[in-house]
N, C-alpha and C positions, 0 to 999 in steps of 0.2 A: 253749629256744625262746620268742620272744615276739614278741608283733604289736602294732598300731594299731587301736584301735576305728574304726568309723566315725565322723567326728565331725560335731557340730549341724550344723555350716557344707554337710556334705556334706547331710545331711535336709533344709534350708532352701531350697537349692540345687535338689533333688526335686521338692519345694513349690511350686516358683517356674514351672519346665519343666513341670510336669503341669497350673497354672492358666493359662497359657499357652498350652495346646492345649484350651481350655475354649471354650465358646461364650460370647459376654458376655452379663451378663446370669442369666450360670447358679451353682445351687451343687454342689457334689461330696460324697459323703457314704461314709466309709470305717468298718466295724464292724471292732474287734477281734475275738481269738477269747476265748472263756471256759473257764471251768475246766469237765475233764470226769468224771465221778465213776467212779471205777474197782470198788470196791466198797465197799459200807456207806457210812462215812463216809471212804474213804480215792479221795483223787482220784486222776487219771493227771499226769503231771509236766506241767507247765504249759508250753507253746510256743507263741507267739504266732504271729497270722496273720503272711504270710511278706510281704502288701502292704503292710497297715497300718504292720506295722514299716518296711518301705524309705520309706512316707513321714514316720514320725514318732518314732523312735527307743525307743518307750514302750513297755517289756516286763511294760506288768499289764493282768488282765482287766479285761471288759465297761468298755470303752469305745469310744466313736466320734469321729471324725474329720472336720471338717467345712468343707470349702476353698469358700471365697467371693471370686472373683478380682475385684479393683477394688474390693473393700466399705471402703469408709473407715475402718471403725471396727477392722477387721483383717480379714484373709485366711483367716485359720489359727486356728479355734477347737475344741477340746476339750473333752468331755463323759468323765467319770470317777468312781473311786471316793472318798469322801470319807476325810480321815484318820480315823482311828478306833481309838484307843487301846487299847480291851480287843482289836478283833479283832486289829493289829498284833501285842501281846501274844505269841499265838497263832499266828499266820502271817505275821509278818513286816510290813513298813515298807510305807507307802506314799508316793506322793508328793503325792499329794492337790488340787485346784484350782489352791492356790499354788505347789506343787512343778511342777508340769507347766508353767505360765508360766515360771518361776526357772530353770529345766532344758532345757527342750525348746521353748522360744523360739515358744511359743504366744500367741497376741495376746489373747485368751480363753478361760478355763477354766472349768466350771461342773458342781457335782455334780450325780449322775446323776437323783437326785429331781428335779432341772429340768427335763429334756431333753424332757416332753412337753408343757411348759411354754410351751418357746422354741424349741424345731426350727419349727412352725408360723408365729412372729414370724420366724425365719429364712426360711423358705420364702416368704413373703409377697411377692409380687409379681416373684419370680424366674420367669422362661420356662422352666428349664429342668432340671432334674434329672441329675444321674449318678449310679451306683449299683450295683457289685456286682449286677445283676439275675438271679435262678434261685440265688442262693449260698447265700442265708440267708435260710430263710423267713419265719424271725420278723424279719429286717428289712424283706424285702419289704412284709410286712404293716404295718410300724409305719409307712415310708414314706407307703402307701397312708391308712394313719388320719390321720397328720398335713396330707397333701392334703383326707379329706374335711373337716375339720376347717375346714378354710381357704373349703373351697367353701358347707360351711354358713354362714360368713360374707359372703358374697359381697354384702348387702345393705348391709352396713356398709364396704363397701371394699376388703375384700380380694381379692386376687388369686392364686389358685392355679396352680403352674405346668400350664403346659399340654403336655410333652415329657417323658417317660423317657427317659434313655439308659442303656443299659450303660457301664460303667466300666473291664470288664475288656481291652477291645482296648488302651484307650490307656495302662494301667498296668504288661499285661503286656509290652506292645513296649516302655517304658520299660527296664524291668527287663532285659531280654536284654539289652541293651548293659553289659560291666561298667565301669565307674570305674576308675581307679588306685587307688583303696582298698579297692575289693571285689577286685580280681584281687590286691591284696596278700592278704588273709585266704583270697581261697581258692588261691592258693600256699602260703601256709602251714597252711590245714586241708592240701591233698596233701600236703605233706612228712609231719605227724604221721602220716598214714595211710597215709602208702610204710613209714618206721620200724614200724609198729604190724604191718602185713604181714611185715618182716623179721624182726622178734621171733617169729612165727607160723611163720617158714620156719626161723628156730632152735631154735626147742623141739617142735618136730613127731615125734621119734625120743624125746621122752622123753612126748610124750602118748598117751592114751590112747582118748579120747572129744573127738568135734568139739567138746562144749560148751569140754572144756580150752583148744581154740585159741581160740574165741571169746572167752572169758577175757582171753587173753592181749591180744587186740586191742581190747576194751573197756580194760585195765587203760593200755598204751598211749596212748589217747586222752583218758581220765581225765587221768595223771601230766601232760599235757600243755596241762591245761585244756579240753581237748576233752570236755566231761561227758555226753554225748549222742550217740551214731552218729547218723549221717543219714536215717538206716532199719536194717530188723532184719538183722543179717549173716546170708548164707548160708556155711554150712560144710558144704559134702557132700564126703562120703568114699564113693572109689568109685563105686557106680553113682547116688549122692544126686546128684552133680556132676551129673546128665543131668538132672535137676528145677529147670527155669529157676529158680522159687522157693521153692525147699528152705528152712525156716527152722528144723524141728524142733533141729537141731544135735545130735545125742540118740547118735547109730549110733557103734561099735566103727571107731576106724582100723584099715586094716588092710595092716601091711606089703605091698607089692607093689601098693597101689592108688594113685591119685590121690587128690590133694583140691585143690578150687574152694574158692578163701572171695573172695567178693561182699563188702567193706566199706570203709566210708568212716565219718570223720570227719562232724559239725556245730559249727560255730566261729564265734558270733557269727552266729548263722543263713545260714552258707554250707557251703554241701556238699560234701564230697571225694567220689569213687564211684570205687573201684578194685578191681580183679580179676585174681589171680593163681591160676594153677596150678600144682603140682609135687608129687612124687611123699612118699609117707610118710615112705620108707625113705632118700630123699636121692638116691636113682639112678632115672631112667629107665628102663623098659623099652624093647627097640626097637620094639613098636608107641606104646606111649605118645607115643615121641617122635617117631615116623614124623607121628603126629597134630597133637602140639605143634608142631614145624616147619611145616608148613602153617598154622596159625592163628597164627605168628607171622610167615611171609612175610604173611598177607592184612592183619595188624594194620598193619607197614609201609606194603603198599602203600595201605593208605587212610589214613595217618597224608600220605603222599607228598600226596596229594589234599586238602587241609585247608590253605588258603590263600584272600586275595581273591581275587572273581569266580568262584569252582568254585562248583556251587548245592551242596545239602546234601545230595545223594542220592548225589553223586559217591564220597567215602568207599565208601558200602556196594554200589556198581556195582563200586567195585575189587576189593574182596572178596568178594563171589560169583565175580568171575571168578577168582583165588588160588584160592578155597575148593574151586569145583564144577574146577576140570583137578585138585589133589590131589586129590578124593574119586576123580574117576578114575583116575587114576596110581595111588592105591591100590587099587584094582580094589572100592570100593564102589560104584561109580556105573560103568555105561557107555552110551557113545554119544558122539557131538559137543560140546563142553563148551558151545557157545552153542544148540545146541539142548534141553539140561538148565536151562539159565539160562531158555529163554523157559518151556519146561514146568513153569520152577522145583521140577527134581527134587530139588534140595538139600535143599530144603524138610526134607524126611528127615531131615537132620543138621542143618541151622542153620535156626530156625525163628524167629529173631526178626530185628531191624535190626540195624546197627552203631554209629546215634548217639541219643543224644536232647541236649535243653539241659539244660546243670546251673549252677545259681547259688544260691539262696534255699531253692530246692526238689532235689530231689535228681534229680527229672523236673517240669525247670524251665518256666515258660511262655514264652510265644512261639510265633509261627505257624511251621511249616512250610511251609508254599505261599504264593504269591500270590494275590492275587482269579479271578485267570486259570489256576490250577490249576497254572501251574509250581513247581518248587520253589526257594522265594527262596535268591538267593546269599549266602554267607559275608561275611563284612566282621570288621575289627578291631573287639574287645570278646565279641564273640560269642563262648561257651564250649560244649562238648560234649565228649560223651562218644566216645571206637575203641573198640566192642568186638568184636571176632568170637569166634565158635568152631565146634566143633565137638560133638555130643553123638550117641554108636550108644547107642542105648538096649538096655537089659540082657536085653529078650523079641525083639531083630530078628533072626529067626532069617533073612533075607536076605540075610545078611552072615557072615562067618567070627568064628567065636565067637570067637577072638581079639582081634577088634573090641572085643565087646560089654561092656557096661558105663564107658566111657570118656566124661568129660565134659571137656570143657575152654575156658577163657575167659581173652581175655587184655584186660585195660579199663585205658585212660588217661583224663585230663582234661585235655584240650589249649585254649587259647582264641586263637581267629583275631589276628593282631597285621599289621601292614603288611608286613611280609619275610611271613612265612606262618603261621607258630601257635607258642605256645610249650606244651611239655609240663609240668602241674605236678605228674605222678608220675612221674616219669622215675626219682626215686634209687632204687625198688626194683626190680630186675630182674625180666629179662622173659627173658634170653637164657638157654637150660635150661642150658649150660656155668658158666652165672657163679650160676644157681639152686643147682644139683649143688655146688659149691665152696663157698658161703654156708653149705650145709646141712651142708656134711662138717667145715666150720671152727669150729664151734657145738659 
């Protein structure tokens, strides 16, 4: 397997459409993330902010970003770490003032010893500010010192902007729309992570302990270049699977149960998010699949819903209606199936949504509503998550203990296109017949 970075052209491109939605007159100011110490002296694996990178390709810490639309002298200036030959040494390369110009098509670059320097000479007589605002406090604050800074000046000429804005509305709606270069990568994060699932769904009668599956699907995503899940997998076996976010991975398989494993790939910081179910043992039970069947009609019918002009809520109205007439047909639920839906009795067994956004992040941004409280419609580029399920938890003595203990979830990453969406985990099955044969073939 192999992909396409995103390339400069496409960052520049970013650059250009986010100073452009700018007010004139204004500058824009984006912090990287910084390294986080994990214990002693040993840090956590370094992941850069998910914004910073879509506007500027730069995957080292504490630096900032700083877009000036119309500034003569360049647009596009960067503040970073200096080369430094013992620390490199030690932790690796960096790119340094001149690397970030040479590289990442910066019009200006300056180490970080300046920045409190010249953020001020920058700000000087600009109206307007943007800014990540509530993100980062210690940026909040440096913001606010480099304004007073300016206002102490004030006898000598300077001019301090007089407007904050937030930065986050008009970076995150950026970002929901994907590229042709981003729905490449994140096709192809989903392919690794449909494989990485299958591998899971074939060694599952020789493992022993959820961490082994997890294993397998980390090991997967590794061979694959994929060095980092998108988040922590869940692996529950049995009545774990009823623990939306089960992460220990720790419990005993146990022939004649279920297991849920919740995971996805990260690939050049886009996110796979996939979710299958299927039995230990490679066979279904008939309640198992009584259950399964129902949360794979309701996956269908809101996969059916996921097209231009449907708003975003449509999906999970499909699948309440699927979910709550199965709960009844299997005699967990009774009464009127659209009277369960207003009372939302389901509640009981499906307790969360069907979609959220996946891109950068793995619960990606973007609004959900309009100003006016509706729920904004679909359109091509836009990506999300079908998940439904179902979960009888293992104490509901409500219900026929035969239920009980049964979790199940079935999750795609599908993104809106002009015909209707396309799925980018489709190659690992979903359908329990072709689950059951995968697992017998192994």
């Amino acid at each position: 397997m192999s992909h396409t970075p995103i390339a400069p052209e496409e960052f520049a491109l970013r650059r250009h459409r986010l100073m452009a939605q700018l007010e004139p007159n204004s500058i824009a100011i984006l912090p990287s993330a910084t390294e986080r110490l994990r214990n002693n002296d040993v840090d956590y694996p370094f992941r850069q902010d998910s914004t910073f990178f879509y506007f500027t390709g730069f995957n080292e810490p504490d630096a900032l970003a700083v877009f000036m639309p119309g500034r003569a002298d360049g647009e596009f200036i960067l503040f970073c770490r200096e080369r430094d030959r013992d620390m490199e040494i030690w932790n690796g390369y960096r790119l340094g003032p001149e690397g970030v110009k040479a590289h990442l098509q910066a019009d200006e670059a300056y180490p970080n010893d300046e920045l409190d320097e010249l953020m001020p000479t920058l700000l000087d007589g600009c109206s307007q500010v943007y800014f990540p605002m509530g993100q980062d406090q210690g940026l909040d604050m440096q913001v606010m010192a480099w304004i007073d800074t300016l206002r102490a000046q004030a006898r000598r000429g300077a001019r301090a902007p007089e407007r904050l804005e937030n930065l986050n509305p008009i970076t995150h709606e950026m970002r929901l729309y994907k590229s042709d270069a981003e729905a490449a990568i994140m096709r192809h994060a989903g392919l690794i992570s449909a494989e990485a699932h299958k591998r899971a769904m074939r060694m599952a009668k020789r493992a022993t302990h959820e961490y082994q599956l997890e294993a397998e699907i980390n090991h997967e995503f590794a061979w694959h270049g994929a060095r980092l899940p998108a988040y922590s997998a869940i692996v529950g076996g049995g009545a774990n699977g009823c623990v939306l976010h089960y992460t220990e991975n720790k419990s005993l398989l146990r022939t004649g149960d279920l297991v849920l494993i919740d995971a996805g790939c990260e690939l050049d910081y886009y996110a796979a998010d996939i979710t299958r179910t299927f039995p230990v043992s490679g066979r279904f039970s008939p309640e198992q699949r009584a259950l399964y069947d129902w949360v794979l009609r309701a996956h269908k019918a809101a996969l059916a819903e996921v097209k231009p002009g449907n708003h975003f809520n449509q999906p999970h109205e499909a699948v309440l209606q699927v979910l709550t007439t199965g709960l009844v047909e299997l005699g967990l639920l009774e009464g009127p199936v659209e009277e369960l839906i207003a009372q939302e009795a389901y509640r009981e067994f499906y307790m969360h949504r069907t979609s959220h956004w996946l891109g950068m992040d793995v619960h990606d941004v973007g609004r959900y509503k309009k100003d006016n409280g509706d729920w904004r419609e679909l359109e091509p580029g836009m990506c999300l998550t079908i998940e439904p399920g179902l979960y009888v938890a293992p104490d509901n003595e409500r219900v026929d203990a035969r239920w009980r203990g049964i979790g199940i979830r079935i999750e795609d990453d599908v993104m809106v296109t002009v015909e209707g969406h396309e799925n980018f985990t489709l190659s690992v099955p979903k359908d329990p017949d072709e689950i059951e044969r995968l697992m017998q073939d192994a």
